[in-house]
PyMOL Python script that loads the backbone (N, CA, C, O; Angstrom):
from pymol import cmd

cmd.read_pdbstr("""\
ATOM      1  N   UNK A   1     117.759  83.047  69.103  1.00  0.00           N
ATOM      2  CA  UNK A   1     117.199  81.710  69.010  1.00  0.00           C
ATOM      3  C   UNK A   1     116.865  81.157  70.393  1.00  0.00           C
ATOM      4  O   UNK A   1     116.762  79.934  70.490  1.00  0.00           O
ATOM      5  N   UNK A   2     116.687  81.905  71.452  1.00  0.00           N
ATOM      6  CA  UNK A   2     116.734  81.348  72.895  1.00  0.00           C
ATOM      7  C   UNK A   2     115.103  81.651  73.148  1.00  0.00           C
ATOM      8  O   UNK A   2     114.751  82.440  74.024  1.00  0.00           O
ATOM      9  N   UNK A   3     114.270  81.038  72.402  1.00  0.00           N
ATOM     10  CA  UNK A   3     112.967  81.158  72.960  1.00  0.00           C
ATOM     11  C   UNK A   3     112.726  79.764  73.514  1.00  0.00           C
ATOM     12  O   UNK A   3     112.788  78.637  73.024  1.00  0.00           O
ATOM     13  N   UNK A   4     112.414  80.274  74.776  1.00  0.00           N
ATOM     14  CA  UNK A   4     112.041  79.007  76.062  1.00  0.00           C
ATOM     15  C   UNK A   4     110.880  78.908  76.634  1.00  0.00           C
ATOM     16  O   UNK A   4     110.582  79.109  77.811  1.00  0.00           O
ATOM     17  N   UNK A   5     109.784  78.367  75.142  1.00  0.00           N
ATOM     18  CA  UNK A   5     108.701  77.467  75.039  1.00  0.00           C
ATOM     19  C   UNK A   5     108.416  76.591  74.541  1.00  0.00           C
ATOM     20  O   UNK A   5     108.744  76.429  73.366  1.00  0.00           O
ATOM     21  N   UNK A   6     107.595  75.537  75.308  1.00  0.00           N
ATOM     22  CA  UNK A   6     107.561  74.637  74.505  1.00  0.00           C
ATOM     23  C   UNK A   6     107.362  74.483  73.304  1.00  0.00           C
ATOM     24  O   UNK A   6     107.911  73.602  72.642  1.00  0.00           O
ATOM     25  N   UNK A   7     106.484  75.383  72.818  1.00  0.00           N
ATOM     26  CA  UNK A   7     105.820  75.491  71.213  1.00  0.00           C
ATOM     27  C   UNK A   7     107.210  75.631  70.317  1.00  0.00           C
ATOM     28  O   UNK A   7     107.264  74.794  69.416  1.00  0.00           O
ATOM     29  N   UNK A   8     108.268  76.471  70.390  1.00  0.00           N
ATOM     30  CA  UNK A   8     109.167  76.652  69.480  1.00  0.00           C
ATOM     31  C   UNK A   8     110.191  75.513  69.985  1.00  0.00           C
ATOM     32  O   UNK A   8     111.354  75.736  69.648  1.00  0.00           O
ATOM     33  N   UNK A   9     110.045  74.698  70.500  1.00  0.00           N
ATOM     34  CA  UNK A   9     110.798  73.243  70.412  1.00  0.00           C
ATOM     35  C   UNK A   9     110.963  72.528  69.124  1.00  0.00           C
ATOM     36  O   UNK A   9     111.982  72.036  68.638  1.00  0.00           O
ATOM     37  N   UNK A  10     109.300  72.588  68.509  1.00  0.00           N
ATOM     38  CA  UNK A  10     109.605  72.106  66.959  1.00  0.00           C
ATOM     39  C   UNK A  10     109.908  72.832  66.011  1.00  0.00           C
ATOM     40  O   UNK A  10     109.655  72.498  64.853  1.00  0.00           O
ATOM     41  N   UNK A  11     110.633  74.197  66.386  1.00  0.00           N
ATOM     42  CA  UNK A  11     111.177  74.597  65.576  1.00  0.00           C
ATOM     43  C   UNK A  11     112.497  74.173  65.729  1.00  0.00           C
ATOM     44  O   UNK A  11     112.780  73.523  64.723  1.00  0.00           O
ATOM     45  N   UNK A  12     113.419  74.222  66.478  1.00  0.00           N
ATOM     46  CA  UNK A  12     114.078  73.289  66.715  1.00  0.00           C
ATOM     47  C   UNK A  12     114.761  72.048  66.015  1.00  0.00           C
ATOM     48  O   UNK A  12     115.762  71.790  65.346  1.00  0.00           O
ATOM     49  N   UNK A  13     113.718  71.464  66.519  1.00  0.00           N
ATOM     50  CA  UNK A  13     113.427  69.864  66.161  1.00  0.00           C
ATOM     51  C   UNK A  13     113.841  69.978  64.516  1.00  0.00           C
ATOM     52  O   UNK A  13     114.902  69.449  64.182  1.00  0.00           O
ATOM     53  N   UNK A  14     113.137  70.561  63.632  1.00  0.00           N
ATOM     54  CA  UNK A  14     112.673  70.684  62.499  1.00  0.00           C
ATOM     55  C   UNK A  14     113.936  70.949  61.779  1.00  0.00           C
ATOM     56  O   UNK A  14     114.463  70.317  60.864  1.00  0.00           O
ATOM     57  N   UNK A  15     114.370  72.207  62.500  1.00  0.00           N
ATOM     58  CA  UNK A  15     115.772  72.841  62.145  1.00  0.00           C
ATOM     59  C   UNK A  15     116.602  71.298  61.976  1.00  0.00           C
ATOM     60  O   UNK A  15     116.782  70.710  60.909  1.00  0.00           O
ATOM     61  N   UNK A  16     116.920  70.968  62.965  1.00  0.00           N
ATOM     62  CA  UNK A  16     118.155  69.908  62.972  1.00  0.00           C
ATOM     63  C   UNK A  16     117.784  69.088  62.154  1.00  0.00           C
ATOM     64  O   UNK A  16     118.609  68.762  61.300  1.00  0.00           O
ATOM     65  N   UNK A  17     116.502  68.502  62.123  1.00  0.00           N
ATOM     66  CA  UNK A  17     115.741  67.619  60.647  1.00  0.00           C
ATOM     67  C   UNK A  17     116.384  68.195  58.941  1.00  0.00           C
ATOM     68  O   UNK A  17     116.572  67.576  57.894  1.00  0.00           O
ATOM     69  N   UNK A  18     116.506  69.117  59.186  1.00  0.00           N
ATOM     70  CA  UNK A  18     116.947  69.734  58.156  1.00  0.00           C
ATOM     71  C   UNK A  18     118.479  69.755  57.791  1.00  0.00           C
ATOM     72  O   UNK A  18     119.036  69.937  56.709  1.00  0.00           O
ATOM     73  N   UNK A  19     118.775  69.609  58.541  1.00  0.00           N
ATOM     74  CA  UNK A  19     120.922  69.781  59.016  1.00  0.00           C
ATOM     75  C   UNK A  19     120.709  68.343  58.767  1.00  0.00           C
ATOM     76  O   UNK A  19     121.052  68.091  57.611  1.00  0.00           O
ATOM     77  N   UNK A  20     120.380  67.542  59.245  1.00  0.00           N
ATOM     78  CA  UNK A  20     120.684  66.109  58.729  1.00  0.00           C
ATOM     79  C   UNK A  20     120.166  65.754  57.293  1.00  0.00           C
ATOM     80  O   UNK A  20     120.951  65.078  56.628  1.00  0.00           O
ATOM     81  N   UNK A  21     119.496  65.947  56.958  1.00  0.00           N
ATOM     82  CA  UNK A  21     118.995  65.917  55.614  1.00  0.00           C
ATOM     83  C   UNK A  21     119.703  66.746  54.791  1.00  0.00           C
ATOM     84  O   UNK A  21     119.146  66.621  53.700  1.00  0.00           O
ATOM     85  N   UNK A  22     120.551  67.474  54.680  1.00  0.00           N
ATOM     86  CA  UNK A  22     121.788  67.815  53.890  1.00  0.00           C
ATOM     87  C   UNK A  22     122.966  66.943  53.444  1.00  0.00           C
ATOM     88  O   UNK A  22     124.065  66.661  53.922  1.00  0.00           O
ATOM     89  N   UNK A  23     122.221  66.600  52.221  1.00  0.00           N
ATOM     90  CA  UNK A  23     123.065  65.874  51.573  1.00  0.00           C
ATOM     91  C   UNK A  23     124.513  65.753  51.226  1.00  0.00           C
ATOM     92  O   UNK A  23     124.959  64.632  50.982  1.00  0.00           O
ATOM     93  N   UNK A  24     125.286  66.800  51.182  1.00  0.00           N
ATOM     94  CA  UNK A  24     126.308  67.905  51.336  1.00  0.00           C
ATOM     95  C   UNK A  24     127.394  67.271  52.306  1.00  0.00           C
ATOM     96  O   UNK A  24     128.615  67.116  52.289  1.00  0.00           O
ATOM     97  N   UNK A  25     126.018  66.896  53.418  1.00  0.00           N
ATOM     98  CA  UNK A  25     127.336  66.668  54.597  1.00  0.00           C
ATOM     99  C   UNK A  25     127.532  65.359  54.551  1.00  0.00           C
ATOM    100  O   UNK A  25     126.646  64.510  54.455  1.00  0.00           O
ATOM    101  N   UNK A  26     128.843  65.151  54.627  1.00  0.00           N
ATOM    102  CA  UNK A  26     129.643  64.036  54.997  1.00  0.00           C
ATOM    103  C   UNK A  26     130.816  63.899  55.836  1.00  0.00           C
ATOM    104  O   UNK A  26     131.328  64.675  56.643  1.00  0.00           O
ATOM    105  N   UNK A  27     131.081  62.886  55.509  1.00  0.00           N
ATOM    106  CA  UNK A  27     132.160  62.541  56.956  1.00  0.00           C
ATOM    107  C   UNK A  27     131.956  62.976  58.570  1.00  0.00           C
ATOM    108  O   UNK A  27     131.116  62.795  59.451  1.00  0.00           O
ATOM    109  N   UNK A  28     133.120  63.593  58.426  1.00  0.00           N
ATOM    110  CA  UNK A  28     133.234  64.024  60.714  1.00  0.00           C
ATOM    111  C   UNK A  28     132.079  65.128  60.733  1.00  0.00           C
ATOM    112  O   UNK A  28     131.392  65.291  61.742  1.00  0.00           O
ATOM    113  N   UNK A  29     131.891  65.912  59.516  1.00  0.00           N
ATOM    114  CA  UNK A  29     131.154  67.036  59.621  1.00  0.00           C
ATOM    115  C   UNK A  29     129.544  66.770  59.893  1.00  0.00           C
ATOM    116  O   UNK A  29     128.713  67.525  60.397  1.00  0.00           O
ATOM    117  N   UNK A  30     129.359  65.011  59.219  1.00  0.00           N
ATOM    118  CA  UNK A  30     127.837  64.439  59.039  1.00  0.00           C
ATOM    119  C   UNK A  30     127.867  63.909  60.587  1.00  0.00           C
ATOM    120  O   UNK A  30     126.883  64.092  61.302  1.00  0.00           O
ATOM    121  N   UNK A  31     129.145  63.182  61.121  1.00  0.00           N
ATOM    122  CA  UNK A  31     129.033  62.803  62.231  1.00  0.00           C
ATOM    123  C   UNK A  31     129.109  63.701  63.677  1.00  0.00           C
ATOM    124  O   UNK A  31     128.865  63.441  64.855  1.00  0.00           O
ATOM    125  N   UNK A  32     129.520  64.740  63.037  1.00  0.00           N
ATOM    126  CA  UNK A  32     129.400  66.090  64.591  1.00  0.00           C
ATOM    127  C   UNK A  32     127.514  66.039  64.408  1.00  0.00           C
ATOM    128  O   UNK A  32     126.819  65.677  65.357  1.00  0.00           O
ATOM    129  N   UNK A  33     126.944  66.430  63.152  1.00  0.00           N
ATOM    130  CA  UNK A  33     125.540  66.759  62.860  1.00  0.00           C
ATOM    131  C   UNK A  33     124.947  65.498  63.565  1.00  0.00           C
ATOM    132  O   UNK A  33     124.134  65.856  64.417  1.00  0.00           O
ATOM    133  N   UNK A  34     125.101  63.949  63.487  1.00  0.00           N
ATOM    134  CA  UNK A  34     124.347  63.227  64.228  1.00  0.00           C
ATOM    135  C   UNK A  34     124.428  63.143  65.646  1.00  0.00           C
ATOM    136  O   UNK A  34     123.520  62.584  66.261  1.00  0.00           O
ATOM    137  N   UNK A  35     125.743  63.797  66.438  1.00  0.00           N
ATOM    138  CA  UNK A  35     125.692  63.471  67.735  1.00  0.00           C
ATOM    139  C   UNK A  35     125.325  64.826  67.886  1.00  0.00           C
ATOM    140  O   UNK A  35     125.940  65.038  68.931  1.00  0.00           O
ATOM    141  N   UNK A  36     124.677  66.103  67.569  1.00  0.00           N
ATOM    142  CA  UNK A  36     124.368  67.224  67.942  1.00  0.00           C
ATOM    143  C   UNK A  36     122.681  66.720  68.025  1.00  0.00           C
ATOM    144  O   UNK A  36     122.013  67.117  68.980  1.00  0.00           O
ATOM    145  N   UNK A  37     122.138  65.951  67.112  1.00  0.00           N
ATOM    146  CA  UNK A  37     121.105  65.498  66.666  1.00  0.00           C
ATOM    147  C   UNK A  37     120.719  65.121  68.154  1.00  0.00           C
ATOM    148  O   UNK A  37     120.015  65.691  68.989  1.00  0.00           O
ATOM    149  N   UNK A  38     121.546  63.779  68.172  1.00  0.00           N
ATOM    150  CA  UNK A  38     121.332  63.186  69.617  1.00  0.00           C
ATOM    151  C   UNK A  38     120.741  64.037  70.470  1.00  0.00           C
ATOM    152  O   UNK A  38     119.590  64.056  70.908  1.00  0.00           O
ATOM    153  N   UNK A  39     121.987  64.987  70.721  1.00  0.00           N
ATOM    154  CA  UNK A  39     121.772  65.327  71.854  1.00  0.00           C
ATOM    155  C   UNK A  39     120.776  66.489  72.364  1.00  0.00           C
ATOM    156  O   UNK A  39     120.526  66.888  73.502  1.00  0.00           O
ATOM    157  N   UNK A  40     120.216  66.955  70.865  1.00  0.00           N
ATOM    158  CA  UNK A  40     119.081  67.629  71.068  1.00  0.00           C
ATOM    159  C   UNK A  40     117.818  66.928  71.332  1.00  0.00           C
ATOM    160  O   UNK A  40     117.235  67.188  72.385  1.00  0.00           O
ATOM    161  N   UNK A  41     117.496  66.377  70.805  1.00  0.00           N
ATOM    162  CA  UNK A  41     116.713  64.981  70.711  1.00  0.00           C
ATOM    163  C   UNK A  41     116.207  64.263  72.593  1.00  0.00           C
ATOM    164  O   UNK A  41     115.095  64.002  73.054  1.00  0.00           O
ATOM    165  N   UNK A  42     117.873  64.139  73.339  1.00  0.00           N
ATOM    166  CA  UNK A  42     117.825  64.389  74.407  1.00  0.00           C
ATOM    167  C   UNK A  42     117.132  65.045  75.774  1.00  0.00           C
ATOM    168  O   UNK A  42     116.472  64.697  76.753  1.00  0.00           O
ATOM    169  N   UNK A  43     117.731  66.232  75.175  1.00  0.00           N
ATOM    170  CA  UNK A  43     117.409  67.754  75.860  1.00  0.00           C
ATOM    171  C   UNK A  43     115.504  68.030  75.526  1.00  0.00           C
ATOM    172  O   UNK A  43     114.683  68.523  76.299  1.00  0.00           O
ATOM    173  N   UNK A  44     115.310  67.562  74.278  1.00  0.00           N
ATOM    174  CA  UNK A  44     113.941  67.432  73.697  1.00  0.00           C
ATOM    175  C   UNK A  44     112.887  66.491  74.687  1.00  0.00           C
ATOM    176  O   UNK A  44     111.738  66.853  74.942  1.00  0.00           O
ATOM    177  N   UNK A  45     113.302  65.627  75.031  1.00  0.00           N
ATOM    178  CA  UNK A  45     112.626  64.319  75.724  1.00  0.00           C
ATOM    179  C   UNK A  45     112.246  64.899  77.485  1.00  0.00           C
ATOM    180  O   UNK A  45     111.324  64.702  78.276  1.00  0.00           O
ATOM    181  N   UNK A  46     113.236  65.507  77.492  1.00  0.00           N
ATOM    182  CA  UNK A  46     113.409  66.141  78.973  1.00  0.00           C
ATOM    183  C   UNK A  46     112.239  67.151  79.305  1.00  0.00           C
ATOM    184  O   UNK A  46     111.425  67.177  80.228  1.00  0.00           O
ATOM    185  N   UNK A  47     112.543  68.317  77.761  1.00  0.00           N
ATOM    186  CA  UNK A  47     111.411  69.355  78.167  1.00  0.00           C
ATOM    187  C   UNK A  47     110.151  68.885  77.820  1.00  0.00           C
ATOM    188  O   UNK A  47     109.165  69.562  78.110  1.00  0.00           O
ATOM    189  N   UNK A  48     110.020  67.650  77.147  1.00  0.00           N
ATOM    190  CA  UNK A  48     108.683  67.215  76.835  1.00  0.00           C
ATOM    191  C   UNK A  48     108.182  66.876  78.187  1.00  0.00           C
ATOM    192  O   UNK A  48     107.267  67.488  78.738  1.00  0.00           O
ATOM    193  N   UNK A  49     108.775  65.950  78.659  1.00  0.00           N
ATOM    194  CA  UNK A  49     108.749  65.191  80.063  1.00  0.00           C
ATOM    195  C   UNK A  49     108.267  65.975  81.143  1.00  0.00           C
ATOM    196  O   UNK A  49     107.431  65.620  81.975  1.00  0.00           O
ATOM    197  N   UNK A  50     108.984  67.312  81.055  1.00  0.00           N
ATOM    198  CA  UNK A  50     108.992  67.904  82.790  1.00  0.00           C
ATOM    199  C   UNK A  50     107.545  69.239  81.552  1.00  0.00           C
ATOM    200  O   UNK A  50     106.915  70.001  82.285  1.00  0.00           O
ATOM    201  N   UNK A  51     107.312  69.334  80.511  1.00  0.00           N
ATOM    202  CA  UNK A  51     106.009  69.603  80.328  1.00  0.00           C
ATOM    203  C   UNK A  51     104.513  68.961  80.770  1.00  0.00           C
ATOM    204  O   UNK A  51     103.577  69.545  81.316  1.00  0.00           O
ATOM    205  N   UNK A  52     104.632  67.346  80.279  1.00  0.00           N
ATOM    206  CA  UNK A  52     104.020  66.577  80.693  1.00  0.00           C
ATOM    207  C   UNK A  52     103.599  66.505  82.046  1.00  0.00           C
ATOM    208  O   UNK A  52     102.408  66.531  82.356  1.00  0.00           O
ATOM    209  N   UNK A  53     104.836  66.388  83.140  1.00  0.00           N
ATOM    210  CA  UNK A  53     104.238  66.636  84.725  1.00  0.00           C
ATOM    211  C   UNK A  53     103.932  68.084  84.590  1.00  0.00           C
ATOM    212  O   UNK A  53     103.101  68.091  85.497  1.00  0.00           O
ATOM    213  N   UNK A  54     103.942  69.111  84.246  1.00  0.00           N
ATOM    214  CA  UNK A  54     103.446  69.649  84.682  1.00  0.00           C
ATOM    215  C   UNK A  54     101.887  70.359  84.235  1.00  0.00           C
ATOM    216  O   UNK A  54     101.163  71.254  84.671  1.00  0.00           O
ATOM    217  N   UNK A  55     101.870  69.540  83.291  1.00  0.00           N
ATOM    218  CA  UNK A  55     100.264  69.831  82.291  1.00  0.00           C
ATOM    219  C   UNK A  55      99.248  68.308  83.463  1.00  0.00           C
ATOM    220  O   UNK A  55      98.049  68.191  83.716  1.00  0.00           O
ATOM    221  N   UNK A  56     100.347  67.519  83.832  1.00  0.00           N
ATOM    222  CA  UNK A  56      99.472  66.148  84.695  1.00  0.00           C
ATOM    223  C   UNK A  56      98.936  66.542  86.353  1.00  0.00           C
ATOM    224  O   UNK A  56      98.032  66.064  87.039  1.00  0.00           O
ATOM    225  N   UNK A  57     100.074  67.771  86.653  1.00  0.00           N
ATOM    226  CA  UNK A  57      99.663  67.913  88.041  1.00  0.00           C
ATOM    227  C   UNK A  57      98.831  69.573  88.041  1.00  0.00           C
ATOM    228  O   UNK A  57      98.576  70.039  89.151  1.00  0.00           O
ATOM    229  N   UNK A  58      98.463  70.354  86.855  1.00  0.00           N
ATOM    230  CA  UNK A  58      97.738  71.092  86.854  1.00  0.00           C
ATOM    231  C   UNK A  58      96.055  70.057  86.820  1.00  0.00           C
ATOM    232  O   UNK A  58      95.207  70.163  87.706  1.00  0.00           O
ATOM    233  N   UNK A  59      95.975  69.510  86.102  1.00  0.00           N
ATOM    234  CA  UNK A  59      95.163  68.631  85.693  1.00  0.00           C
ATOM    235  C   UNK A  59      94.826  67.804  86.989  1.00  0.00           C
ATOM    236  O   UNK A  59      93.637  67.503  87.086  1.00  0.00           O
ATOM    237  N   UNK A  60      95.561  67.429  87.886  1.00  0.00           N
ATOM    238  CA  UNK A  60      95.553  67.045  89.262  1.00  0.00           C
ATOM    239  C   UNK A  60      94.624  68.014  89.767  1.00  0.00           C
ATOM    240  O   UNK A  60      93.447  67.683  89.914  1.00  0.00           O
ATOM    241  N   UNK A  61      95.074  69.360  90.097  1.00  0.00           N
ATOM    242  CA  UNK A  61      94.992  70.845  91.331  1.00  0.00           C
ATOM    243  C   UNK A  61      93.386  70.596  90.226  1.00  0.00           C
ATOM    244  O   UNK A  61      92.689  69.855  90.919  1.00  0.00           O
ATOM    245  N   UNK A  62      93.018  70.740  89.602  1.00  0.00           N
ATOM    246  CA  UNK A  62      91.696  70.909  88.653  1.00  0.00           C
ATOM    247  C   UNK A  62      90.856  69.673  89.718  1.00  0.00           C
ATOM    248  O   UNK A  62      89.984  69.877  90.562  1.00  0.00           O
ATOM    249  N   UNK A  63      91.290  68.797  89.436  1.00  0.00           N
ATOM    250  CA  UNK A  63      89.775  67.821  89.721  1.00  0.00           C
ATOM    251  C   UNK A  63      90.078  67.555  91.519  1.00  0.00           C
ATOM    252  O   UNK A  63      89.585  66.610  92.134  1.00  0.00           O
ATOM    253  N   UNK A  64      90.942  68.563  92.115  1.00  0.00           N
ATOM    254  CA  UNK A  64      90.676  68.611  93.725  1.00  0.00           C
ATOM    255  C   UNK A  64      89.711  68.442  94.307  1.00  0.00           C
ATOM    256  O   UNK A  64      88.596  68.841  93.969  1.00  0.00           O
ATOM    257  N   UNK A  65      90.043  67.698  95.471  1.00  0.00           N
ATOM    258  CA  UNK A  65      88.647  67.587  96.177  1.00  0.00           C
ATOM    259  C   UNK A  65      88.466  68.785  97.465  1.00  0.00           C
ATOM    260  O   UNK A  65      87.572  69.106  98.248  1.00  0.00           O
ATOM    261  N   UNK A  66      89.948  69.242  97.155  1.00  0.00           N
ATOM    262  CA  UNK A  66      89.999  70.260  98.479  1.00  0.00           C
ATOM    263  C   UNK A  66      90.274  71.545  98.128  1.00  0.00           C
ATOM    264  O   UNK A  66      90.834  72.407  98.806  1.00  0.00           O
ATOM    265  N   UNK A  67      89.738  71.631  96.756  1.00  0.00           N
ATOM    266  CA  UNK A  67      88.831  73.092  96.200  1.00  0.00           C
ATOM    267  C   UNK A  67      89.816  74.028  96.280  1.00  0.00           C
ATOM    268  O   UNK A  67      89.489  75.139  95.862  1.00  0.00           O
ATOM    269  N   UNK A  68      91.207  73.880  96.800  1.00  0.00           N
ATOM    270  CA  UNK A  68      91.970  75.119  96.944  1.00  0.00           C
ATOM    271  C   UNK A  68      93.064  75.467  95.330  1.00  0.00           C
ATOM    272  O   UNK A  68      93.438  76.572  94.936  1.00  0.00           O
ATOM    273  N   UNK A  69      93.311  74.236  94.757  1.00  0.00           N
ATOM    274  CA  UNK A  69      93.718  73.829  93.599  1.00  0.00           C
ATOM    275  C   UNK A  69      94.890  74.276  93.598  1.00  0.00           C
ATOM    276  O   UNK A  69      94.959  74.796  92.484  1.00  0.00           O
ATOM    277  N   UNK A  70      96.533  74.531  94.435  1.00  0.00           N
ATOM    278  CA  UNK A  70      97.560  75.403  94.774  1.00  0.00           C
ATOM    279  C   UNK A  70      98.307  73.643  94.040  1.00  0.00           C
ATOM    280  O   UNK A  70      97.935  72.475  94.158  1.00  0.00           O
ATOM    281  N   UNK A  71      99.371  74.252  93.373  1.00  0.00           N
ATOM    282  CA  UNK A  71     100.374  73.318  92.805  1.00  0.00           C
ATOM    283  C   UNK A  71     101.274  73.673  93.520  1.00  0.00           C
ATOM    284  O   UNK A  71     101.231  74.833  93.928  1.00  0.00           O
ATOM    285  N   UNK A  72     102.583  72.663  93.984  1.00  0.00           N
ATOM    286  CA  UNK A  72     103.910  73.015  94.101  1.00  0.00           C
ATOM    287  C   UNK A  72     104.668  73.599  93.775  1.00  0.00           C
ATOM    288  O   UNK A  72     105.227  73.275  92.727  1.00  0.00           O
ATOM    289  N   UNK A  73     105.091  74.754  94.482  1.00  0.00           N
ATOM    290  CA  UNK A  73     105.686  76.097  93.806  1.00  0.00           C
ATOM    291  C   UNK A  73     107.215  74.988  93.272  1.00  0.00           C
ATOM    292  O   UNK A  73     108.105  75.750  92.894  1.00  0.00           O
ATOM    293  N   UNK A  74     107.555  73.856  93.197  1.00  0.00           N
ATOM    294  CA  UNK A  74     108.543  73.179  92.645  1.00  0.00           C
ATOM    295  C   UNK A  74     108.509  73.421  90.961  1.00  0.00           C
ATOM    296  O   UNK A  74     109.408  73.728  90.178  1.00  0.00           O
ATOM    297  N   UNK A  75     107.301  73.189  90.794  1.00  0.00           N
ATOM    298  CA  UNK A  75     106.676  72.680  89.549  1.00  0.00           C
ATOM    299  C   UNK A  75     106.401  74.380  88.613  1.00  0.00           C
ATOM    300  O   UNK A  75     105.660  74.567  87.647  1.00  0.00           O
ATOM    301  N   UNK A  76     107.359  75.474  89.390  1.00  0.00           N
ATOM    302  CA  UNK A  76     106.990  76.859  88.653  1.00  0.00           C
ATOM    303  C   UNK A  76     105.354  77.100  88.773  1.00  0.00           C
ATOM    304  O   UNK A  76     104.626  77.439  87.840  1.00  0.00           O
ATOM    305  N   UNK A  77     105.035  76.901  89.846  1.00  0.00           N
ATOM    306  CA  UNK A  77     103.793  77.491  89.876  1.00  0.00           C
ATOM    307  C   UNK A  77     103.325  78.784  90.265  1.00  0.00           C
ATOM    308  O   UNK A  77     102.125  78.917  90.508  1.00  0.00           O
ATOM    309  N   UNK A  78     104.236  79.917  90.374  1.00  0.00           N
ATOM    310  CA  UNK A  78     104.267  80.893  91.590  1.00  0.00           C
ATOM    311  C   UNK A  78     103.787  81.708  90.490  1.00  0.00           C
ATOM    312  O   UNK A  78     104.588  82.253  89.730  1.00  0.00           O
ATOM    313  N   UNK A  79     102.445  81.836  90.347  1.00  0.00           N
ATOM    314  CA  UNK A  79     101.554  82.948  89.577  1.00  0.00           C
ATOM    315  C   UNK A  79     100.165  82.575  89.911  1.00  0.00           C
ATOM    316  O   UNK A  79      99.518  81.532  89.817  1.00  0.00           O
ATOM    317  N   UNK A  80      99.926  83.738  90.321  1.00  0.00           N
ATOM    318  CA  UNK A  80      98.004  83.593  90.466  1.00  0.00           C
ATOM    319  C   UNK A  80      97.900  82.987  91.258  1.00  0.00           C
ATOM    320  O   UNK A  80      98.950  82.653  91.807  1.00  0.00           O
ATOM    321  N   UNK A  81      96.557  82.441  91.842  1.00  0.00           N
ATOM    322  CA  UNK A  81      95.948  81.722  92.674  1.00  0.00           C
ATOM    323  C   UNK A  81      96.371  80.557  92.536  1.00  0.00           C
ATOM    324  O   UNK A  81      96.212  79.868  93.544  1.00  0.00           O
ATOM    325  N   UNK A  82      96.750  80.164  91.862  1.00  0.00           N
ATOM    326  CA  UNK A  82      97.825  79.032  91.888  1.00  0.00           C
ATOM    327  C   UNK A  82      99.052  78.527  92.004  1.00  0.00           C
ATOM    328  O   UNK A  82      99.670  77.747  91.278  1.00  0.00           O
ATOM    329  N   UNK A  83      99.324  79.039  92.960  1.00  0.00           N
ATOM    330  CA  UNK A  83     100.719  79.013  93.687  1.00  0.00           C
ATOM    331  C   UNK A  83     100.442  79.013  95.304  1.00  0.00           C
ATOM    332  O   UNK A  83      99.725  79.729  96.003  1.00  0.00           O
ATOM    333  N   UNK A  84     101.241  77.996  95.583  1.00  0.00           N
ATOM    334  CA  UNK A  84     101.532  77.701  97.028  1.00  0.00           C
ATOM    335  C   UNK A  84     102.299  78.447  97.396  1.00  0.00           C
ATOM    336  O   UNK A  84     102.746  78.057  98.474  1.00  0.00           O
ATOM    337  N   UNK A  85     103.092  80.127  96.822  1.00  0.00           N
ATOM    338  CA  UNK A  85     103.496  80.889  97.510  1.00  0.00           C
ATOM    339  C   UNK A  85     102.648  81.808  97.837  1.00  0.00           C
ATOM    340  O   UNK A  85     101.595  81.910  97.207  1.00  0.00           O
ATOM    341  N   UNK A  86     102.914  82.546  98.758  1.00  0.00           N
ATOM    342  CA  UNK A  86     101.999  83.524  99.512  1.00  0.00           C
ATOM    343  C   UNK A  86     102.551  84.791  98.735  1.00  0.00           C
ATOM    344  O   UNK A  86     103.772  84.749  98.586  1.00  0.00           O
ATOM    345  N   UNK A  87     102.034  85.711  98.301  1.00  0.00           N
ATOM    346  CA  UNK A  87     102.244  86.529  97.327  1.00  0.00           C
ATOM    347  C   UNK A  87     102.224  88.052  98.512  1.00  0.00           C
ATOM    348  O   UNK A  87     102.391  89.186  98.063  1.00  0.00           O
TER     349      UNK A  87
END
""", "prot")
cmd.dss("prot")
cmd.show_as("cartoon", "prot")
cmd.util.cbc("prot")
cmd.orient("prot")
């Protein structure tokens, strides 16, 4: 279950949608399921977030005026011509 892309996030997502929507659960067992919820939910906001900068500062290196278009190897850029590392 350790696929680390964004796309299978809503699988994820969906999954735990589903764990809460089990009617079944109650009590401490419904309340472990909502703070797991949370805290995916969390962790969710984060990889959306640090997706977002980095779909905003590709989108940046694109409309350059200084034609070289190199992102911050911070931002996992170190592939292709687009990377500010020297290969």
């Amino acid at each position: 279950m350790a696929k680390n892309k964004i796309i299978n996030l809503n699988d994820h997502l969906f999954a735990e949608l589903e764990r809460l929507g089990d009617e079944n659960l109650k009590g401490d067992a419904l309340k472990e399921e909502i703070e797991r919820s949370r805290s995916i939910g969390h962790i969710a906001d984060r990889i959306i977030n640090s997706g977002d900068l980095m779909l905003r500062a590709r989108i940046a290196a694109d409309n350059t005026v200084r034609g070289d278009k190199l992102l911050p190897s911070i931002l996992g850029a170190d592939y292709g011509p687009d990377s500010d590392i020297q290969q």
